[in-house]
C-alpha positions in Angstrom: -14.7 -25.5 21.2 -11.0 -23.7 20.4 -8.3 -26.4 20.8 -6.6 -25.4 23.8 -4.2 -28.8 23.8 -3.5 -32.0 21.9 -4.8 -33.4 24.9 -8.4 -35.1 24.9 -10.8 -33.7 26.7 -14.5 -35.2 27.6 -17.0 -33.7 29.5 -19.5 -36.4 30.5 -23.3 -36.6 31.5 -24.3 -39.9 31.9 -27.7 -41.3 33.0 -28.7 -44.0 34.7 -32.1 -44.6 36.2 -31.1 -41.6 39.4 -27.5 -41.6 39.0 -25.6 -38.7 37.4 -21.7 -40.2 36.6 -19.0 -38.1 36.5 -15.4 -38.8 35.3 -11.4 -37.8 35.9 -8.2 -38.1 34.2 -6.0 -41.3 34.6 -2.9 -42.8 32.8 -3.5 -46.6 32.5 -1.5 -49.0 30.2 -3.7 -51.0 27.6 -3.0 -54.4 26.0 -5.4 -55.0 23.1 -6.4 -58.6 24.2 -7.5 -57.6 27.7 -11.4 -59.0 26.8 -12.3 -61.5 29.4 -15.5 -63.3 28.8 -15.9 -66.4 31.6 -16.7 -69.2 30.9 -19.4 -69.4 33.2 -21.7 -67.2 31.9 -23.0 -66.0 28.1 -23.3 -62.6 29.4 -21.3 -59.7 28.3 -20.9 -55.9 27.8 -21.6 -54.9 24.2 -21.2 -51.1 22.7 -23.4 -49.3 20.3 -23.7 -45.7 18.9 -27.4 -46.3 18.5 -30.8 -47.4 21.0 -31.8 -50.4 19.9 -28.7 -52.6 20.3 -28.0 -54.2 17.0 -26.0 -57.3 16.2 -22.7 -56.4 14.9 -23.2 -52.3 15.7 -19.6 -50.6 15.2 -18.5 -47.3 16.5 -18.7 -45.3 14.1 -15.7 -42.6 13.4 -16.3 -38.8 15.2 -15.7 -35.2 14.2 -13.6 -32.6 16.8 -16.0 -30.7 18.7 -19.2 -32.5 17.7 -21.8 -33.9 20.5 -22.0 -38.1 20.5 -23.8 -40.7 23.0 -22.6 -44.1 23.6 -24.8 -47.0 25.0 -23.3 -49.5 27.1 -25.6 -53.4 27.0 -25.8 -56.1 28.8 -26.0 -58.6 26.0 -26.6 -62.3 25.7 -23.6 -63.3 24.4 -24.4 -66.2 22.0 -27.4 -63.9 20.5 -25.9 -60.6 20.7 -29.3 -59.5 22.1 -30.1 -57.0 24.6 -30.8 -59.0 27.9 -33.0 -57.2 30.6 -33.0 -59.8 32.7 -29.2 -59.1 33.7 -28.1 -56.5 36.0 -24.1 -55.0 36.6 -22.5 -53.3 39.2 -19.0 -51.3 39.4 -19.4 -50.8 35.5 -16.4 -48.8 34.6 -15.8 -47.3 31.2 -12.5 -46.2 30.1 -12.2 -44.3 26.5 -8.5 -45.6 25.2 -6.2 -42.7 23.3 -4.6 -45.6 21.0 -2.5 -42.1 19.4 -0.8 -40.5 22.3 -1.3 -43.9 25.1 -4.0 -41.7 27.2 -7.1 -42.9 28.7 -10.0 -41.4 30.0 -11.9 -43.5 33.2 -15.5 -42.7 34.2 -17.2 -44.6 37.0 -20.0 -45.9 35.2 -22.3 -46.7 38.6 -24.7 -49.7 37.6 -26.8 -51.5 35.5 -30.3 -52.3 37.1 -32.4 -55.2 36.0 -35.1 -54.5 33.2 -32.9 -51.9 32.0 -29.7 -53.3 30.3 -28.1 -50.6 29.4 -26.5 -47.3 30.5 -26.5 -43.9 28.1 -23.2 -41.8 27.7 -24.4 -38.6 26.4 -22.2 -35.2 25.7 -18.7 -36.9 24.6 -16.6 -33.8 23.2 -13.2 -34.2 21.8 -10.8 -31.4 21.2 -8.1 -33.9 20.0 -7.8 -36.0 17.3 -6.1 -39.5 16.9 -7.8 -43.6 17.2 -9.4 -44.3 20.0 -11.7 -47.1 21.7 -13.6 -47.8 24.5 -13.1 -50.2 27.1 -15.4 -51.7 29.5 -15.5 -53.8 32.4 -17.4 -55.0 35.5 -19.2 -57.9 37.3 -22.2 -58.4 35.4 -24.8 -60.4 37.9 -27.5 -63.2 36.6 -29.0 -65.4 39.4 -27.5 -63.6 42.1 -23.9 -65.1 40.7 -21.5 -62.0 39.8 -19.0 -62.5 37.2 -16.1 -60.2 36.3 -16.2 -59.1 32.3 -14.1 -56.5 30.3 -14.7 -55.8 26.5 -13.2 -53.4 24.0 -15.2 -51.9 21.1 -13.7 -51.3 18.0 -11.4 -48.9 17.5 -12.6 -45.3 15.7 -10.8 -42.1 14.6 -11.7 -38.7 15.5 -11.0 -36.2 13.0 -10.7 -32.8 12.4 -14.2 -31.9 9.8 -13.9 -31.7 7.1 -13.4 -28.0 5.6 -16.2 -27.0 3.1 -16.4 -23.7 1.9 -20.3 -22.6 2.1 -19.8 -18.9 1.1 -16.9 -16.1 0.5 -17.2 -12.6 1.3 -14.9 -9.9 0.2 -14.7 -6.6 2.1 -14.1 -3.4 1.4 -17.9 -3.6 -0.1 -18.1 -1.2 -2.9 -15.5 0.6 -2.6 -13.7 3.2 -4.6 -9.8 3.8 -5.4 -8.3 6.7 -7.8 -5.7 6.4 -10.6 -2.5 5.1 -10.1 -3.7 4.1 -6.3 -4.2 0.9 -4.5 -7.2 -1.0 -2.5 -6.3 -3.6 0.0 -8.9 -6.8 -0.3 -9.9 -9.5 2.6 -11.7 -12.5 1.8 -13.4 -14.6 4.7 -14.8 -18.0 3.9 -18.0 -19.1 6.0 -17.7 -22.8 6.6 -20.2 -25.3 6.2 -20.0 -26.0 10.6 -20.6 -22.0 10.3 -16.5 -21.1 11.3 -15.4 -18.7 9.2 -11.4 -18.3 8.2 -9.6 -15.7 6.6 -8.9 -17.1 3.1 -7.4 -14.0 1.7 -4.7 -15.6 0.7 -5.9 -18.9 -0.5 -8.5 -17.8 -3.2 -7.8 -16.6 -6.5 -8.0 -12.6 -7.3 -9.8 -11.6 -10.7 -11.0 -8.1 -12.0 -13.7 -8.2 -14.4 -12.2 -5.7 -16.6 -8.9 -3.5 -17.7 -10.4 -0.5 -15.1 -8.4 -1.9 -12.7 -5.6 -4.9 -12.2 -5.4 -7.2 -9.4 -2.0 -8.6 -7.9 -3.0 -11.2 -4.9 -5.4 -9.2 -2.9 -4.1 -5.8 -3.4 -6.1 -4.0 -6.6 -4.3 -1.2 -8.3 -7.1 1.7 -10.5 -6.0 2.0 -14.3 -8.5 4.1 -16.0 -12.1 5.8 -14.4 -15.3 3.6 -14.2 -16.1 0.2 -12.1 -15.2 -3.3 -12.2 -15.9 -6.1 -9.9 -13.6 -7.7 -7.5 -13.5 -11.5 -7.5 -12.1 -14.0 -5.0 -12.6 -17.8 -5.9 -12.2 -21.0 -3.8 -13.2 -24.5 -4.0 -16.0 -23.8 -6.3 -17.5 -20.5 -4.4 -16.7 -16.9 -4.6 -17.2 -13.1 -3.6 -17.9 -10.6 -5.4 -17.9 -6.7 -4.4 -17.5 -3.6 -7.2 -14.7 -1.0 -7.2 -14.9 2.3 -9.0 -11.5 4.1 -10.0 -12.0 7.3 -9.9 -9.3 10.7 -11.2 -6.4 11.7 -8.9 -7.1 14.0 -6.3 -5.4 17.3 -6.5 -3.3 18.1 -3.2 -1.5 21.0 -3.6 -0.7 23.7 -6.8 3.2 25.2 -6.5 3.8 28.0 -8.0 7.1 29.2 -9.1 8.9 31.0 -8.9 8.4 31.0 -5.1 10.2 34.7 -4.6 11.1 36.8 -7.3 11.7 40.7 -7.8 11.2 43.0 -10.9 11.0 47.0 -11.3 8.7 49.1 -12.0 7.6 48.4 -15.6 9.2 44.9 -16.0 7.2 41.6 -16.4 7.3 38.3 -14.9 5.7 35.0 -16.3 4.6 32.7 -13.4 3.4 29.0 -14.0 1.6 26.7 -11.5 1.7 23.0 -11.5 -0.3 20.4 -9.7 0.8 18.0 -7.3 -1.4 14.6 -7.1 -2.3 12.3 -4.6 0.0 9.8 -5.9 2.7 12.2 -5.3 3.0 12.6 -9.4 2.8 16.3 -10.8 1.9 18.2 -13.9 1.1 21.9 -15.4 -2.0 23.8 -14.9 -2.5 25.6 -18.2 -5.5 26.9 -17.0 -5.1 28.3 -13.1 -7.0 31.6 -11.9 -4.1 34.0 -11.2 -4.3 37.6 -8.7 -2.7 39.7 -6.8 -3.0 40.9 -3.7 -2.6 44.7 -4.3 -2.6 47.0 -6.8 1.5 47.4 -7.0 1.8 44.4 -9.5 -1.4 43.6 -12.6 -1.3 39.8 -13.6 -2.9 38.6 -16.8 -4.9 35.2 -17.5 -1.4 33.6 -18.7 0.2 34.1 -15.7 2.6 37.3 -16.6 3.0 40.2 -13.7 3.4 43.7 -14.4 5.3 45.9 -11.7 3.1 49.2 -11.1 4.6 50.5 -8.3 6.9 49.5 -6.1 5.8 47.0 -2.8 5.4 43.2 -2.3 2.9 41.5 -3.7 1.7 38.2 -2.9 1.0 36.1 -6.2 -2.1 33.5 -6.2 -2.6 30.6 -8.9 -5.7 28.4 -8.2 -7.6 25.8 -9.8 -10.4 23.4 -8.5 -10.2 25.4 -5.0 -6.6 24.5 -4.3 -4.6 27.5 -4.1 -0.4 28.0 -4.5 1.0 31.4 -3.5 4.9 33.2 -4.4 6.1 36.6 -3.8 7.1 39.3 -6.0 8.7 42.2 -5.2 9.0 45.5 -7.3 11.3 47.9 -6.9 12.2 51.5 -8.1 14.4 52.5 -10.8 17.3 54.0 -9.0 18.0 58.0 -9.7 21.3 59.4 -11.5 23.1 62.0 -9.3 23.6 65.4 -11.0 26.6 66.5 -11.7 27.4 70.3 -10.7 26.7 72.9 -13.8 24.4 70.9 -15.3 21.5 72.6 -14.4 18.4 71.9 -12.1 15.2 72.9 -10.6 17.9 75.7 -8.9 21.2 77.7 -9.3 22.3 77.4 -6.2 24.1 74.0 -5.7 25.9 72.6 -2.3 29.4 71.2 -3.8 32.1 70.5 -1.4 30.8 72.6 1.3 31.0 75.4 -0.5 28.6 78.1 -2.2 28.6 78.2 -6.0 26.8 80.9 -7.2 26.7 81.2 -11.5 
């Protein structure tokens, strides 16, 4: 049951020969010495966490959330044995919250003749703190009804204790690259079957250098596997990681735009940009155009062929990069007048120079 408050709650199911008793909430004050045993009889209400009654039966301490009974006897009080030949009526128990001064009151019914006893079953606590029960009414021998109250003993009712039964450790074979991190979650399985997230109680090992292990976050070192440990209390999880190489994500090629002439050269390189945002050469990219104006070697060196744009490609492991180059003409020397030509008949000036 989640703990909703601090404040106990019971749900009871009691039987009694045909009676079902039910139970409410109530403030009462409590003084320790409230027993009354009269004089005029030797019988009284005993308690027991156990069918028979036995002489000298204590209350035992509880667990939050656990199931309990309670049996309530008519007892001959110079014997502490059960008496069957004594009846009650108006038999009221009260469970006492000694921690926080709360009670609990259930009307109780009777106690026929033959029986001697009644059976509280289904006590649930959500709180925890000392407690005791308190009992009281007129217990009848002989047709003569005398008023009784008794206390048990006074019990604790604690939170169980937390065992560790098993830890589990997810991601489950998982897999992280070079220089890049993996996030680990341990959950530990309980021995009342609750399970809590222990991730940051247990203590983080790797089995080896492929990887190293800072709290629960695992960081890859060098490709192959290693296993994942997270300890507690004497158990632990397992599961393996594999580092495996960087990814590539991108190539750039550089330079980005550039322009030659006809004839010239220009040496292109390509380097690789990683997952883990780190970056280094590609010696060995495939390199194209994508026309016949510009020729580009293995190494990465265009030749202008004719003049037009070209679009230059590096690529390696299926990533492409792309730049442009441009080539352009050689630009023309005017001729000067006289010096010859394809003609002798020049324009100069608007005029008409004929040699």
């Amino acid at each position: 049951m989640p703990k909703r408050s601090r404040s106990l709650s019971f749900v009871i199911l009691l039987i009694v020969t045909s009676f079902m008793l039910t139970g409410c909430w109530h403030w009462r004050g409590y003084n320790s010495n409230d027993d009354i045993e009269t004089g005029n009889t030797s019988r009284t209400f005993a308690f027991s966490d156990s069918q028979p009654y036995e002489k000298g039966a204590q209350i035992e301490d509880k667990l939050v959330d656990k199931n309990y009974s309670l049996y309530i006897y008519i007892v001959n009080n110079g014997g502490h044995e059960k008496d069957k030949k004594t009846s009650a009526e108006n038999v009221k128990l009260t469970l006492i919250d000694e921690s926080n001064l709360k009670s609990v009151d259930l009307n109780t019914g009777s106690i026929s003749e033959g029986v001697g006893y009644i059976k509280v079953t289904n006590l649930i606590s959500d709180s925890t703190g000392r407690f005791h029960f308190h009992v009281e009414g007129n217990i009848i021998k002989n047709n003569k009804s005398e008023f009784v109250a008794v206390n048990s003993n006074s019990f604790r009712i604690d939170n169980p204790p937390s065992i560790v039964q098993s830890i589990t450790v997810t991601p489950n074979n998982s897999s992280v690259q070079i220089g890049l991190t993996k996030t680990f979650t341990a959950i530990a399985t309980h021995l009342d079957g609750k399970t809590t997230d222990v991730t940051e109680d247990v203590t983080w090992t790797s089995s080896n250098s492929k990887a190293t292990i800072l709290n629960n976050i695992a960081t890859g070192e060098a490709t192959g596997e290693c296993n994942i440990k997270a300890s507690l209390d004497g158990k632990y999880g397992i599961t393996k990681l594999t580092i495996v190489p960087l990814e590539l994500h991108s190539i750039l090629i550089t330079p980005i735009n550039a322009s030659i002439k006809v004839g010239e050269t220009k040496q292109f390189t390509a380097k690789g940009i990683y997952s883990n945002g780190s970056s280094e050469p590609i010696d060995t990219a495939n390199w194209s155009s994508s026309n016949g104006n510009i020729e580009i070697d293995s190494n990465g060196v265009a030749t202008g062929i004719a003049a037009g744009v070209s679009t230059i490609t590096g690529s390696f492991n299926s990533i492409l990069g792309t730049a442009d180059l441009t080539v352009e003409l050689e630009p023309t020397e005017p001729t000067e007048p006289g010096t010859g030509g394809s003609t002798n008949r020049l324009i100069w000036e608007n005029e008409v120079i004929i040699d």
